[in-house]
C-alpha positions, -999 to 999 in steps of 0.1 A, spaced: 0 0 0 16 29 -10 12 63 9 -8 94 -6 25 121 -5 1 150 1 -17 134 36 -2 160 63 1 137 96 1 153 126 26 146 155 8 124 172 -6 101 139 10 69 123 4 46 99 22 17 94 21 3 58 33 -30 67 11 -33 92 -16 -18 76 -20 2 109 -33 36 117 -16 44 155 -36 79 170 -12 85 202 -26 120 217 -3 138 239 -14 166 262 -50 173 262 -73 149 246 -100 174 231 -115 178 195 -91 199 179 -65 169 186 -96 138 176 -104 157 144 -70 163 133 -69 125 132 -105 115 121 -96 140 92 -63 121 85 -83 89 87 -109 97 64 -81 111 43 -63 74 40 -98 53 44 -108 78 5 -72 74 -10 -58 35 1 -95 20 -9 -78 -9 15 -91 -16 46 -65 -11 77 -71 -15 116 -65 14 139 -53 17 168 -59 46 196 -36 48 229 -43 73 254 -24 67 280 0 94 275 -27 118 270 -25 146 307 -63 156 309 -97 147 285 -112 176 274 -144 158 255 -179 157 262 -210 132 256 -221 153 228 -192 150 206 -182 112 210 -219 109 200 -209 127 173 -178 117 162 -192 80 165 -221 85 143 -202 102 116 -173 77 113 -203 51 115 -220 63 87 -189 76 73 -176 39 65 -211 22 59 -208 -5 34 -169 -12 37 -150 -43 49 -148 -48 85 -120 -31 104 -109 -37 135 -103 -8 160 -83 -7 193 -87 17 220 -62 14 246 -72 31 277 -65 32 316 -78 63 327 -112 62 337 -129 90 318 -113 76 286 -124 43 294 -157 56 295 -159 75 261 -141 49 240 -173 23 258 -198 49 243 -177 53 211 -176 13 206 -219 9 216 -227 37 193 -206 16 167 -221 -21 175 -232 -35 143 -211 -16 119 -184 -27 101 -160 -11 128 -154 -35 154 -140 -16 185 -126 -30 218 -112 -11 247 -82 -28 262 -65 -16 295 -29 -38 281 -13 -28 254 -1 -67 251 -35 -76 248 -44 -53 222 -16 -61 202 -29 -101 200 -62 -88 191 -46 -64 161 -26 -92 153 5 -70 152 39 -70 173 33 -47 204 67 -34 199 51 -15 170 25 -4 195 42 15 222 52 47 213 95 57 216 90 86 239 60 62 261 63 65 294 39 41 301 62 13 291 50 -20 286 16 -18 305 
């Protein structure tokens, strides 16, 4: 799969083409400005690569959620309708915080019965066995989470 040149990732957005992996690792404040900046990049590569890839979503580095009820409902709705009639995906939220744990829940019931399949995993090593992928590829350089 070869990578549209003008797709502008921001710092904290990946995508591994051997993987066929797109890694979202917010830093700082979780909020909308941040989850659009990636929704638009994965809408941007979902349009141009016509392949389907997993995704993968850690937040464990992020220092504060600044989110509401309004928007995940949002958010989840649009990327539900917004990949309607593709092949199924699978998408892994990694998440220990509590408030995170509780949006990417609502995120993966508003999503039930799409082709998105999301699960929230409080391992990393766990989410890589459901990806299928090495979870050396999963943990971010700078992490300072480690191995959890």
């Amino acid at each position: 799969m070869k990578l549209p040149s003008n797709i502008q990732f921001p710092p904290d957005v990946e995508f591994f083409d051997d993987l066929r992996l797109l890694c979202y690792r917010p830093r700082g404040v979780l909020n909308e400005a941040s989850v659009n900046r990636a929704i638009k990049v994965l809408g941007e590569l979902e349009f141009s690569l016509k392949q389907p890839f997993n995704r993968f979503t850690d937040t464990v580095d992020a220092e504060a959620i600044d989110l509401n009820f309004q928007y995940i409902l949002h958010i989840s709705l649009y990327r539900r309708l917004s990949y309607s009639g593709r092949p199924p995906v699978k998408s892994a939220i990694l998440a220990t915080d509590a408030t995170a744990i509780h949006y990417a829940r609502l995120h993966a019931l508003l999503t039930q019965g799409s082709p998105i399949k999301v699960h929230i995993f409080q391992e990393r090593r766990a989410a890589a066995k459901w990806l299928n992928v090495p979870v050396a590829r999963l943990t971010a350089p700078t992490s300072r989470e480690g191995d959890a």
